[in-house]
ROLOZA-123706 format. One record per residue (C-alpha): residue number from 1; x, y, z. Coordinates in steps of 0.1 Angstrom, whole numbers, plus 5000, padded with zeros to 4 digits. Each point is the difference from the previous one (the first is absolute). Layout:
<sites>
SITE  num     u     v     w
SITE  NUM     X     Y     Z
...
</sites>
This chain:
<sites>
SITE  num     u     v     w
SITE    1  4589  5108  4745
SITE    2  5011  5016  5037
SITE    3  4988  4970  5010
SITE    4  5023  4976  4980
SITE    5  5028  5026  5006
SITE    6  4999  5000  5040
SITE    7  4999  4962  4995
SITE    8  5031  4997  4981
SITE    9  5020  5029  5023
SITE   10  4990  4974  5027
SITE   11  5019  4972  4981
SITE   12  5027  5016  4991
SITE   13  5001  5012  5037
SITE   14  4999  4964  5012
SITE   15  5025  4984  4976
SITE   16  5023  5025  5010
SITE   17  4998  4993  5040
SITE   18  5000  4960  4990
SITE   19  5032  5007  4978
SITE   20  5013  5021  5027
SITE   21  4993  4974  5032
SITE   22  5015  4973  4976
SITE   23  5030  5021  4993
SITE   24  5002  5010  5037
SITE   25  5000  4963  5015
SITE   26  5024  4988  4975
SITE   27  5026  5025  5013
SITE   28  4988  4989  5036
SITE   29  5006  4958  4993
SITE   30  5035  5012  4984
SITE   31  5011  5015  5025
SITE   32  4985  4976  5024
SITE   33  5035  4979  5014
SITE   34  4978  4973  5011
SITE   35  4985  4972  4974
SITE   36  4968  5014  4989
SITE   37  4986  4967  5014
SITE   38  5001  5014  5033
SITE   39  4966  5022  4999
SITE   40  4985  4967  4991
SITE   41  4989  4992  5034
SITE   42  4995  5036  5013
SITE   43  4971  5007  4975
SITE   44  4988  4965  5008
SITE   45  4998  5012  5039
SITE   46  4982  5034  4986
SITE   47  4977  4979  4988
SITE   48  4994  4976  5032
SITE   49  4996  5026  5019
SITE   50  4978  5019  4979
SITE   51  4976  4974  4993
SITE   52  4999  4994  5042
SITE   53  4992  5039  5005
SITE   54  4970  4998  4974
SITE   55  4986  4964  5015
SITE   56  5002  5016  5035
SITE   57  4985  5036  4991
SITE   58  4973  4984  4976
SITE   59  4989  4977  5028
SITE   60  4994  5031  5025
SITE   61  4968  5013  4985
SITE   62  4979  4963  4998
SITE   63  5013  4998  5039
SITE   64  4988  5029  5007
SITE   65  4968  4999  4989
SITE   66  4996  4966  5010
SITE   67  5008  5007  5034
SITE   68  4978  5028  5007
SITE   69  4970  4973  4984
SITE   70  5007  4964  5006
SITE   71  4973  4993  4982
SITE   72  5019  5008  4966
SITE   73  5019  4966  5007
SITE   74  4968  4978  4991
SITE   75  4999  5023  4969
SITE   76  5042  4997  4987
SITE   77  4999  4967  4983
SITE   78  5042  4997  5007
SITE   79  4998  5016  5033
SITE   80  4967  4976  5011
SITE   81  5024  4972  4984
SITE   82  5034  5004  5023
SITE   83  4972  5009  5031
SITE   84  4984  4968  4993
SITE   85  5038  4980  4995
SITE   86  5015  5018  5034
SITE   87  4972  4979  5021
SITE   88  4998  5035  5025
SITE   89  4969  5004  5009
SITE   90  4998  5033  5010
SITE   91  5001  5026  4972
SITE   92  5010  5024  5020
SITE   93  5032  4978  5011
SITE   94  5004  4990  4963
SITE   95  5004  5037  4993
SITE   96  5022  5011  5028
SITE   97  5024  4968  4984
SITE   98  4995  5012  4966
SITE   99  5011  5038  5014
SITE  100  5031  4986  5014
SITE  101  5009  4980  4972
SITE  102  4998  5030  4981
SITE  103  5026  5018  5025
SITE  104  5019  4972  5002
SITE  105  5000  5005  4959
SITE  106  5013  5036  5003
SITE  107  5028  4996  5025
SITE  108  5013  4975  4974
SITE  109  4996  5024  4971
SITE  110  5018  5029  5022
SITE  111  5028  4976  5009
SITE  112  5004  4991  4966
SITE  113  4998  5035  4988
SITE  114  5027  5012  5027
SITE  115  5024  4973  4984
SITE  116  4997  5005  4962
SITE  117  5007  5036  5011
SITE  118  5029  4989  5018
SITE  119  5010  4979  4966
SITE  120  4997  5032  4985
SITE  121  5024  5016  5018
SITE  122  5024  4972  4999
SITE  123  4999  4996  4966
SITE  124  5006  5036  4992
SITE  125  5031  5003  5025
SITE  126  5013  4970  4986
SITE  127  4996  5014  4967
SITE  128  5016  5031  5009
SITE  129  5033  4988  5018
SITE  130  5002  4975  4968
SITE  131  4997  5031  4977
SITE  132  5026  5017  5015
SITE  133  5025  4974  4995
SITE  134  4991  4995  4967
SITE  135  5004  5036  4990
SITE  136  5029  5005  5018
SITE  137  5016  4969  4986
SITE  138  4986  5017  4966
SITE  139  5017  5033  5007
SITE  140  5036  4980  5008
SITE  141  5000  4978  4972
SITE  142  4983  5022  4972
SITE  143  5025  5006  4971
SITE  144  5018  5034  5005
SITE  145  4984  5019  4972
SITE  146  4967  5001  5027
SITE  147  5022  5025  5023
SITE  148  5007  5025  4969
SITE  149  4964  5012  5007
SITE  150  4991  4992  5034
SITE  151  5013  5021  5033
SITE  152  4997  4983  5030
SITE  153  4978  5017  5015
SITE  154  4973  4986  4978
SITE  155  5018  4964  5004
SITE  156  4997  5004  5040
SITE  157  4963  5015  5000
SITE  158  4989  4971  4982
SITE  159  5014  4973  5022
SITE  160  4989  5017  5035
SITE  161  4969  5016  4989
SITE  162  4985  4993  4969
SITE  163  5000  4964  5011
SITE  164  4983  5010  5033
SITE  165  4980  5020  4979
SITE  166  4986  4970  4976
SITE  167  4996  4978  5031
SITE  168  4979  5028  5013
SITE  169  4984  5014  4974
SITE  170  4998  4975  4972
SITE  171  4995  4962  5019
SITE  172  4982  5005  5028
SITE  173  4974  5029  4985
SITE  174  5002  4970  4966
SITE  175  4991  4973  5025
SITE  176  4981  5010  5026
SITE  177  4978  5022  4971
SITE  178  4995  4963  4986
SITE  179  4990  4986  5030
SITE  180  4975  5028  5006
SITE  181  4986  5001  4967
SITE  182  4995  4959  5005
SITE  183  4983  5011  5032
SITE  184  4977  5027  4981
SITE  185  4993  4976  4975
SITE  186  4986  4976  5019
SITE  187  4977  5027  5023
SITE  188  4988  5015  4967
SITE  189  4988  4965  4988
SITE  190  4986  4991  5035
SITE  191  4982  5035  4999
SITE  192  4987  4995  4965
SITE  193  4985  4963  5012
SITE  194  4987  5015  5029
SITE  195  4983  5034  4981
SITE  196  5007  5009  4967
SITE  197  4987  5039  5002
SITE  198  5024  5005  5029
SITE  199  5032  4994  4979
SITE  200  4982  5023  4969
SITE  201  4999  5027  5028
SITE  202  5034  4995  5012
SITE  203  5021  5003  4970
SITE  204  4976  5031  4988
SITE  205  5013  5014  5037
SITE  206  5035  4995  4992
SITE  207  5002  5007  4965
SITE  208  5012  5033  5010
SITE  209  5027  4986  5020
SITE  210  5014  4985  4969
SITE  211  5001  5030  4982
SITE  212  5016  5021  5028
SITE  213  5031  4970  5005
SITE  214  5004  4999  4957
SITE  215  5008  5045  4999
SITE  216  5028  4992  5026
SITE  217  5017  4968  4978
SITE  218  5027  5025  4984
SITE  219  5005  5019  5035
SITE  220  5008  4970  5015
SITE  221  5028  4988  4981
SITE  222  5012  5035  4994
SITE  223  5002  5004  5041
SITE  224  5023  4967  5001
SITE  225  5023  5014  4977
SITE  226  5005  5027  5016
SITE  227  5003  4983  5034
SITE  228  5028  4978  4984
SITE  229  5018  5027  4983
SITE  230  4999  5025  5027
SITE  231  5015  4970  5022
SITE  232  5029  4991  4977
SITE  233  5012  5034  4992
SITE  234  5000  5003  5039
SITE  235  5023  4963  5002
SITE  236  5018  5020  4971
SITE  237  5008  5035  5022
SITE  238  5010  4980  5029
SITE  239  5024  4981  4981
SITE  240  5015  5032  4984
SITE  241  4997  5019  5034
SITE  242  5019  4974  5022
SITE  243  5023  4987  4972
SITE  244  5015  5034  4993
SITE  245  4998  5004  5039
SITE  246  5039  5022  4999
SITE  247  4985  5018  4973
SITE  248  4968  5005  5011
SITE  249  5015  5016  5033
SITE  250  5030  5021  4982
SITE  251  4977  5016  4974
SITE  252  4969  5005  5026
SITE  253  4971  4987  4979
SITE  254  4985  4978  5027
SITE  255  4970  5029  4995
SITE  256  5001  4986  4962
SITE  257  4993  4964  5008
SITE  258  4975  5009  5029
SITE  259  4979  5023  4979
SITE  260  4998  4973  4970
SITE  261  4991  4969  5024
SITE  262  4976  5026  5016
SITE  263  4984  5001  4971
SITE  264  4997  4964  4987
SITE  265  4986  4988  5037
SITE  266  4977  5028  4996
SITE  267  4989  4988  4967
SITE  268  5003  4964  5011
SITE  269  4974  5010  5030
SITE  270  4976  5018  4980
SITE  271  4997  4971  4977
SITE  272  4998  4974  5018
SITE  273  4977  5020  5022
SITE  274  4981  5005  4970
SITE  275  4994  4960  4993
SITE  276  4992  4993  5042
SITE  277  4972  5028  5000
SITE  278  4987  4982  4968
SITE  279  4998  4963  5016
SITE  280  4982  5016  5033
SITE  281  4970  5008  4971
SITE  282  4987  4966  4995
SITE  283  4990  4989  5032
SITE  284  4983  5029  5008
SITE  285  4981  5003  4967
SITE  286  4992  4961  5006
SITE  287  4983  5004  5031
SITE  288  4982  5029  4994
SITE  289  4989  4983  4967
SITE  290  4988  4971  5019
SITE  291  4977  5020  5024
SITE  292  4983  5014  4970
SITE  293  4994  4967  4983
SITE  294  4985  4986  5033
SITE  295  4981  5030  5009
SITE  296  4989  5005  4959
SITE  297  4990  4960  5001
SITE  298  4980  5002  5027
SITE  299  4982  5033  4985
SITE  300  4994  4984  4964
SITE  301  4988  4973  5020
SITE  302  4972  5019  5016
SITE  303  4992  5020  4970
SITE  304  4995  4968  4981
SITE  305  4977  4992  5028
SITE  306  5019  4965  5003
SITE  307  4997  4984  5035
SITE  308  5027  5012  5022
SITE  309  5005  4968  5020
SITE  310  5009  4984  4967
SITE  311  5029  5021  4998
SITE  312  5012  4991  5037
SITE  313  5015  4968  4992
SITE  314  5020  5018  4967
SITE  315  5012  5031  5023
SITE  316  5016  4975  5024
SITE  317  5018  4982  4978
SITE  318  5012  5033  4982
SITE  319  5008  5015  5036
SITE  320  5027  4968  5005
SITE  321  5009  5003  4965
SITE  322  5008  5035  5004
SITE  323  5023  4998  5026
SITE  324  5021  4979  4978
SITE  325  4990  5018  4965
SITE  326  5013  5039  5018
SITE  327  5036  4989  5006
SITE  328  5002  4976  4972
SITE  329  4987  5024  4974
SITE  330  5023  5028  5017
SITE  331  5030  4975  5001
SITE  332  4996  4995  4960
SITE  333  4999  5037  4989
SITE  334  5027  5007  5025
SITE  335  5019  4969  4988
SITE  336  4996  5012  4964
SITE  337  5012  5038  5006
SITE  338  5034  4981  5018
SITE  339  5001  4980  4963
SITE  340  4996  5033  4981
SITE  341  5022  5019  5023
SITE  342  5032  4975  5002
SITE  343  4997  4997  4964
SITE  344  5030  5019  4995
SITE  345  5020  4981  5024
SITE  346  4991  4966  4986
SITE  347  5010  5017  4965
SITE  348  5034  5005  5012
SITE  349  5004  4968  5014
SITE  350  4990  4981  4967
SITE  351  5016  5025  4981
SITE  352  5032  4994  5020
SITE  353  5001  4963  5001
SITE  354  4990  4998  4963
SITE  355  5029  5026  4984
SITE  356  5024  4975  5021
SITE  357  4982  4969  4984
SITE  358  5003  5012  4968
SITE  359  5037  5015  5003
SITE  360  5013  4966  5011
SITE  361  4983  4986  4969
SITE  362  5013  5019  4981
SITE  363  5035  4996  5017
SITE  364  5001  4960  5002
SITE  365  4981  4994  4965
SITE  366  5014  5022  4972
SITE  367  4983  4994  4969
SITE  368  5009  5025  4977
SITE  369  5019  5000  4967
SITE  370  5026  5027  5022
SITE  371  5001  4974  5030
SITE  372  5004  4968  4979
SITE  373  5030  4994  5008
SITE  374  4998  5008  5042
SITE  375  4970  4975  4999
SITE  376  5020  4974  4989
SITE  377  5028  5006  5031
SITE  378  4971  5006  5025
SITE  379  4997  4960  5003
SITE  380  5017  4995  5030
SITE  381  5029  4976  5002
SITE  382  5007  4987  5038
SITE  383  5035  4988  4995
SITE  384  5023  5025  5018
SITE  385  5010  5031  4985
SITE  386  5041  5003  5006
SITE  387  5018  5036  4992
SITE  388  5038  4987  4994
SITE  389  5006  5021  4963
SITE  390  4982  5026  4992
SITE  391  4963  5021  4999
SITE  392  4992  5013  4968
SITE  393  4966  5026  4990
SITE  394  4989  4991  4969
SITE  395  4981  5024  4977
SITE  396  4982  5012  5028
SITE  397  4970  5021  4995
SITE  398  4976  5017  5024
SITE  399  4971  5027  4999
SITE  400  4979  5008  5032
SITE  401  4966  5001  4998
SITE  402  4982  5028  4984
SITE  403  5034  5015  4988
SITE  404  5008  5006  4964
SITE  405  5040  4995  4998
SITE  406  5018  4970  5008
SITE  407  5022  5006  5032
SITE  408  5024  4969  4991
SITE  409  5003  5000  4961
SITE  410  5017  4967  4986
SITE  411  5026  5001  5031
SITE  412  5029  4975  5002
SITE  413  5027  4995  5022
SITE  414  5020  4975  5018
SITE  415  5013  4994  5037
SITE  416  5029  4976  5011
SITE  417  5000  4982  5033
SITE  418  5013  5019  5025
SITE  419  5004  5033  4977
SITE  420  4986  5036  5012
SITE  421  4981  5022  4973
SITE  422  4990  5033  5002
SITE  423  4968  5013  4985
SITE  424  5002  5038  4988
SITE  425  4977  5023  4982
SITE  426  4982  5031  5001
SITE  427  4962  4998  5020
SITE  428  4975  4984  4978
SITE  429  5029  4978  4986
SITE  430  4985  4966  5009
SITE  431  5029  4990  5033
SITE  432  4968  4995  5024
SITE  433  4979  4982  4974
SITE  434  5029  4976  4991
SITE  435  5002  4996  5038
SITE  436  4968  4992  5008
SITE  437  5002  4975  4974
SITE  438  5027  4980  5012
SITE  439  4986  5002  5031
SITE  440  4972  4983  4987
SITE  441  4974  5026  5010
SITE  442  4991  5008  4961
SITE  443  4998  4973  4976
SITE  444  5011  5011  4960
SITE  445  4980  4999  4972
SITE  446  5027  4989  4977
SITE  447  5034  4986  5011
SITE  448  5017  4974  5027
SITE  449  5025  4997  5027
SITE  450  5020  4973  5006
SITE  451  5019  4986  5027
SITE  452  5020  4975  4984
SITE  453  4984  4993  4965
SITE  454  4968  4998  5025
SITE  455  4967  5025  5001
SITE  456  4996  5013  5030
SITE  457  4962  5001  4992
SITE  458  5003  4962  5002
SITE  459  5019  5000  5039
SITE  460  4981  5034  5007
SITE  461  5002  4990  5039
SITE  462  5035  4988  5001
SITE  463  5012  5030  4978
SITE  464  4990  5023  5030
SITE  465  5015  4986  5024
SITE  466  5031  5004  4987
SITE  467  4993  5038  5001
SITE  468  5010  5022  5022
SITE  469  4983  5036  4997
SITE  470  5011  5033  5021
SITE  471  4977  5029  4987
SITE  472  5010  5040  5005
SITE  473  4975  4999  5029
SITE  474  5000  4971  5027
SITE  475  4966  4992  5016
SITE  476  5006  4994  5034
SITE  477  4978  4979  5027
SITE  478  4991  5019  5031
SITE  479  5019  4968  5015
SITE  480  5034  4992  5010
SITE  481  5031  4995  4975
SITE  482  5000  4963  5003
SITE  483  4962  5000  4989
SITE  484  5010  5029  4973
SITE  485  5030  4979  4985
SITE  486  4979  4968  5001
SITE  487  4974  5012  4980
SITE  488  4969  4985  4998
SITE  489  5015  4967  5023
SITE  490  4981  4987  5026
SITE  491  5019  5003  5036
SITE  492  5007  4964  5006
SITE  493  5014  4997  4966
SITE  494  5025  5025  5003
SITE  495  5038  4985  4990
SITE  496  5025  5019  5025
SITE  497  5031  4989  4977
SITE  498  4981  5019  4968
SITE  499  4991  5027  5020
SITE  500  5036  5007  5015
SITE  501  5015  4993  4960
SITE  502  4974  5028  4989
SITE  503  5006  5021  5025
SITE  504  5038  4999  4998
SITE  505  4999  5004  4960
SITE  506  4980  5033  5002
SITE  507  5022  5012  5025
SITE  508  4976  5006  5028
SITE  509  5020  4982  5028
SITE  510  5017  5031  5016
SITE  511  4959  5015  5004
SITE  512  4991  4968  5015
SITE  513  5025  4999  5023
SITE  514  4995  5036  5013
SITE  515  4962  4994  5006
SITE  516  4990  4984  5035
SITE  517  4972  4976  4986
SITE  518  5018  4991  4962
SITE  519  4985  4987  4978
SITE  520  4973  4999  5023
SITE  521  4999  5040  4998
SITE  522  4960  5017  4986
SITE  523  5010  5019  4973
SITE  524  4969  5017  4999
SITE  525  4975  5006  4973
SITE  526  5019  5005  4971
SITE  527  5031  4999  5016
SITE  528  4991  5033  5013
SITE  529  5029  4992  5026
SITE  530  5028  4990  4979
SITE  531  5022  5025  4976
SITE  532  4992  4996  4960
SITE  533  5034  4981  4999
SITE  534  4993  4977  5027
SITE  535  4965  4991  4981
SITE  536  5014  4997  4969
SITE  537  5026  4972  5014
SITE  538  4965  4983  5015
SITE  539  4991  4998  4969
SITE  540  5034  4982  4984
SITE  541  5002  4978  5027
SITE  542  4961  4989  4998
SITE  543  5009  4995  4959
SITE  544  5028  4983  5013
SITE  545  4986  4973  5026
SITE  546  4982  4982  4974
SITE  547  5036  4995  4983
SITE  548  4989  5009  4963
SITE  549  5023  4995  4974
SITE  550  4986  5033  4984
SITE  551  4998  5033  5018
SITE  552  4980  5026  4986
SITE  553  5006  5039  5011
SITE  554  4978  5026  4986
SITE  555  5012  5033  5006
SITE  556  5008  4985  5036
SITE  557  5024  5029  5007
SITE  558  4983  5027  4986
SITE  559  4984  5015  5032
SITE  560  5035  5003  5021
SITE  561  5026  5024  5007
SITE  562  5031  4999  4981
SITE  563  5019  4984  5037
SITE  564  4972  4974  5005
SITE  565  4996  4989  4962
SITE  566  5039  4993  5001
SITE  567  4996  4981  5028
SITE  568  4973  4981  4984
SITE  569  5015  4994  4970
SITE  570  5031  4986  5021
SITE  571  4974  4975  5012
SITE  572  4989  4991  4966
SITE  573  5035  4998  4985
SITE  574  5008  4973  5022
SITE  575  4975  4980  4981
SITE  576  5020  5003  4968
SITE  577  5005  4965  4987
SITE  578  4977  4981  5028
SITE  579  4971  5012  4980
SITE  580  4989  5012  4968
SITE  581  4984  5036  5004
SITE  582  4975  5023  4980
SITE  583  5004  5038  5010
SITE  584  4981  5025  4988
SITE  585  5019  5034  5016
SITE  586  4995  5034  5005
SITE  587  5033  5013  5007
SITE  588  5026  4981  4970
SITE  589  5028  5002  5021
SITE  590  4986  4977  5023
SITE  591  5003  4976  4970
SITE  592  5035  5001  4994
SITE  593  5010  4961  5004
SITE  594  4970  4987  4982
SITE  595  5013  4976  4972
SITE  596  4974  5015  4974
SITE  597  4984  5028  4993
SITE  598  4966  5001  4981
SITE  599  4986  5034  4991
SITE  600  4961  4999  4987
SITE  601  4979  5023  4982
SITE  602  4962  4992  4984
SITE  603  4995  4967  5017
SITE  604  5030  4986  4982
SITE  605  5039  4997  5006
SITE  606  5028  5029  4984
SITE  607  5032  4996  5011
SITE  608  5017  4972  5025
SITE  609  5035  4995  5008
SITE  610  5018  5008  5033
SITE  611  4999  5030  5024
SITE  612  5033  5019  4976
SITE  613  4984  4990  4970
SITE  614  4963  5010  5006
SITE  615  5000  5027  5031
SITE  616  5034  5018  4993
SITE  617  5002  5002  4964
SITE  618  4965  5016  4997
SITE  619  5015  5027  5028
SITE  620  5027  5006  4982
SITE  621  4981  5004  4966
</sites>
C-alpha cells in the first residue's frame, strides 16, 4: 500500500515537471524572434560533438592498457585487425600512431566544441537584439488600451533587462543544459558499456544531490521575482525622482527617494545574492561526490575480493570521463536554477507580447453582436479618404476595460469643414474619451465616424494624418526645436518650407530669432529650458508641420498663466477657418469664438448651440 502510494506521488511528481518543461519551452519558442528552425543545426552540432567526446574518451582505456602490454594486440580481434591492415611492423610504432591519432581526435573535438559554443553565443545575442526590436515595435504599435495598465517603468525594464535577462538566464542555461545533458548522456551509456555496477553506484551517490536541488525549486523562482521587482520599482523611483526634479528640490524629499531605492537595491542584492550562493553548490557537491564514488568503488571492489587490475582499465576511462561529467553535470543544475530563476522574467515577456496579441485581435476583428456593425467598416478601403463637407460621430459607444459604465453613451454629433467646436463638461463627462476616439487611440464598441459618408475605420491611416493633436502637456525631445517640431522625421528629410510655415503659424518666430543657434537651439529634456508658453507653441507648430486638416487640443491651455494662455489662444485663433478644430478647455473664456458649443454629461451629449446660447445662458440662470 505505501508502496503503491510513493509510486504514484512519484508520477504525479513527474507529470507535473514534464507539464511544466512543456509549458516552459513553449513560452521560450514564442518568444523566440528567430524561426524555430534555427536550433535545428545547433542541437545537430550538440550531438557531433558529443558523439566525438565519447569515441575519444571510450578509446583511452583499451590504449591504455594496451600500451602498457603489447601483447593485448594479438588478443583484440579489431585492434589485431587495423595492426595487421596498417602494414607497421612494430607494435610499439603502431601504438605511438594509434596515440596520436587519438590526440589528433581530441583537438578536433575541442575545436569543434569551442565553436558550437561560439554558435551559442551568437545565436543568443542575435536573439536578443532581435527581441528587443520586436518588443519595442510591440510596445509602439500595441492598441492604446495596453498603456491604461502599464507604467513605463515596467515597459522600459522589459526591453533593456528582461531581454538581457532571457538571453542570459533562459537560452543559453536552455541550450548549453541541452548540450550538456547530450554530453552526459552519452558518458553514462559509455560507462554503463564499459561497467554496469559503476553507474548503479553513481546515481546511488548522487541521489542526494537530486533531492537537495528539488527543496530549492520554489526559492529559486521566488529570488527572481524579487530580483525583477526590486529592479523595476528602482527604474520606477528614478523616474519619479528626476521627472519631478523642481519638485523634488523645492519640497526636499531627495532623502525620500534615496531611502526607498536604498531599499529595493538592498533587496535586489540579497536576492540575487541568494540565487549566486545557490549555483556555487553544485560543483562543489559534484566533485566531492565523485571522490567518494571512486574511492567507495575501489573499496567494494576489494571487499568483493574482485581483481584490482580489472578495475584499472574502468577507473581510467571514468577518470577522462569525469573531467567532462564534473562541469557538465554542474553546467546542467546551474543551467536549470537560471531556468527556474528567470521564470518570472520570461512570464512577463510572454505575458506582455500576448495581452498585445490579443488586444489587437480583438481591435482589428470584432465579432460580437455589439461590434457587428464596426466589423463590417473595419474592411479597409484604399481609395483616398477626402474631408471637403463634413465629420459626423455616429451613435458612438465606448466602455474601458474592466469598467462598468459606458464613458460615451449613444453620442452623436457633427463637425463642418473648417468649423471650431468646443467640448465642455464636468470631469468624468466623457471630453477625453471622445478624444481619444477621434484620435483613433480607442476604437468604439458601437457607432461610426465618417469623413465624408466614409468610416474612418476603413482609411484608419489616412484619417490620422489629417489630425493634428496638441495635448495639455507637450513631450519634449532633449534635442533641438527643429528636431522637436519635426517630430519623429528623420534629419535628411526635414522640409525647411514646412518647418518655417509651422513655425510662423504657432507664433514662435520672435523666440527663434532671439536665440543664437535657432531652431538649432537644445531645448533640453523636457523643455526644461523653454517657458510653458514657448513649449506649448512647440507643440502647435509640430501639430502643424504635418499640415492636418484637423487639429485636436486637449486642455492645451490649461497649465498657463492667464498672459501666456492669451497669447496662445491668439496663436490658435489665427487658425480660425484654415482648419477645423476640437478643443476641449479649461478656462471657457478661452472659447469665446468657437462656432459651437457641446456640453456632455454621462458619456452622452446635453446641450449644443453657440458660446451665448450654451456658456452664458447657464451663467445667467
Amino acid at each position: 500500500m505505501i508502496e503503491s502510494f510513493s509510486t504514484y506521488e512519484r508520477s504525479r511528481s513527474g507529470k507535473f515537471i514534464l507539464t511544466y518543461m512543456i509549458k516552459y519551452l513553449s513560452k521560450v519558442l514564442y518568444i523566440l524572434p528567430e524561426s524555430h528552425l534555427g536550433l535545428i543545426p545547433l542541437i545537430f552540432s550538440f550531438i557531433s560533438v558529443s558523439v566525438l567526446e565519447v569515441f575519444g574518451i571510450g578509446i583511452i582505456g583499451p590504449f591504455i592498457g594496451i600500451a602498457s602490454n603489447l601483447s593485448l594486440i594479438d588478443t583484440n580481434p579489431k585492434i589485431y585487425w587495423i595492426y595487421n591492415q596498417s602494414g607497421i611492423s612494430s607494435k610499439s610504432h603502431f601504438m605511438a600512431i594509434l596515440g596520436l591519432g587519438t590526440i589528433v581526435l581530441f583537438c578536433i573535438k575541442s575545436f569543434l566544441s569551442w565553436r558550437v559554443q561560439t554558435s551559442v553565443f551568437k545565436f543568443t545575442y542575435k536573439q536578443k537584439g532581435k527581441l528587443t526590436d520586436r518588443l519595442l515595435k510591440a510596445y509602439l504599435n500595441a492598441p492604446y488600451t495596453f498603456y491604461l495598465s502599464k507604467n513605463s517603468s515596467h515597459i522600459i525594464q522589459n526591453i533593456i533587462t528582461e531581454t538581457k535577462q532571457f538571453a542570459n538566464g533562459v537560452l543559453i542555461p536552455l541550450l548549453t543544459s541541452t548540450s550538456n545533458m547530450i554530453v552526459v548522456s552519452f558518458l553514462f551509456l559509455l560507462l554503463l558499456f564499459t561497467n554496469t555496477l559503476t553507474i548503479i553506484i553513481l546515481l546511488v551517490i548522487i541521489f542526494p544531490l537530486f533531492i537537495f536541488f528539488n527543496s530549492f525549486k520554489g526559492k529559486l523562482s521566488r529570488w527572481g521575482k524579487e530580483a525583477s521587482q526590486a529592479e523595476q520599482e528602482t527604474i520606477r523611483l528614478i523616474n519619479h525622482g528626476m521627472g519631478g526634479i523642481k519638485e523634488t528640490k523645492v519640497i526636499g524629499c531627495e532623502s525620500y527617494f534615496e531611502s526607498k531605492a536604498a531599499a529595493e537595491s538592498k533587496q535586489y542584492a540579497v536576492s540575487v545574492s541568494k540565487f549566486f550562493a545557490y549555483k556555487l553548490a553544485p560543483r562543489v557537491m559534484i566533485e566531492a561526490l565523485l571522490i567518494i564514488f571512486l574511492v567507495g568503488l575501489v573499496s567494494i571492489f576489494l571487499l568483493l575480493g574482485e581483481d584490482i587490475q580489472q578495475l584499472t582499465a574502468t577507473l581510467s576511462i571514468f577518470a577522462l570521463a569525469s573531467i567532462r561529467l564534473i562541469p557538465a553535470t554542474s553546467n546542467i543544475t546551474t543551467g536549470i536554477s537560471s531556468l527556474k530563476n528567470s521564470s518570472y522574467a520570461l512570464d512577463k515577456l510572454y505575458l506582455d507580447l500576448k495581452e498585445i496579441e490579443k488586444l489587437e485581435a480583438e481591435q482589428f476583428s470584432q465579432s460580437g453582436k455589439e461590434n457587428a456593425e464596426l466589423s463590417r467598416s473595419m474592411n479597409i478601403d484604399n481609395s483616398k479618404l477626402e474631408f471637403t463637407r463634413q465629420i459626423a460621430l455616429e451613435s458612438l459607444n465606448y466602455t474601458y476595460p474592466n469598467a462598468r459604465d459606458k464613458a460615451l453613451n449613444n453620442l452623436s454629433l457633427t463637425i463642418k469643414k473648417g468649423e471650431s467646436i468646443d467640448l465642455i463638461g464636468k470631469s468624468g463627462a466623457g471630453k477625453t474619451t471622445i478624444v481619444e476616439v477621434i484620435l483613433g487611440l480607442l476604437t468604439p464598441q458601437q457607432g461610426d465616424i465618417k469623413v465624408d459618408g466614409k468610416s474612418i475605420y476603413q482609411h484608419p491611416k489616412q484619417w490620422q494624418q489629417l489630425l493634428g493633436y496638441i495635448p495639455q502637456s507637450i513631450f519634449l525631445l532633449d534635442d533641438s526645436i527643429e528636431k522637436n517640431v519635426a517630430f519623429g522625421v528623420l534629419d535628411g528629410a526635414i522640409d525647411r518650407a514646412k518647418l518655417d510655415r509651422a513655425i510662423k503659424a504657432a507664433q514662435l518666430e520672435e523666440l527663434i530669432t532671439q536665440l543664437p543657434q535657432g531652431t538649432k537651439t537644445i531645448v533640453g529634456e523636457r523643455g526644461v529650458l523653454l517657458s510653458g508658453g514657448q513649449r506649448q507653441r512647440i507643440g502647435i507648430a509640430r501639430a502643424l508641420y504635418h499640415e492636418p486638416e484637423i487639429l485636436v487640443l486637449d486642455e492645451a491651455t490649461a497649465a498657463l498663466d492667464n498672459e501666456t494662455e492669451s497669447s496662445v489662444t491668439e496663436a490658435i485663433k489665427s487658425l480660425a477657418g484654415t482648419k477645423t478644430t476640437i478643443i476641449i478647455a479649461h478656462r471657457l473664456t478661452t472659447v469665446e469664438h468657437c462656432d459651437r458649443i457641446y456640453e456632455m454629461k454621462a458619456g452622452g451629449i446635453i446641450n449644443q448651440g453657440s458660446y451665448q446660447e450654451v456658456v452664458l445662458s447657464r451663467n445667467l440662470n
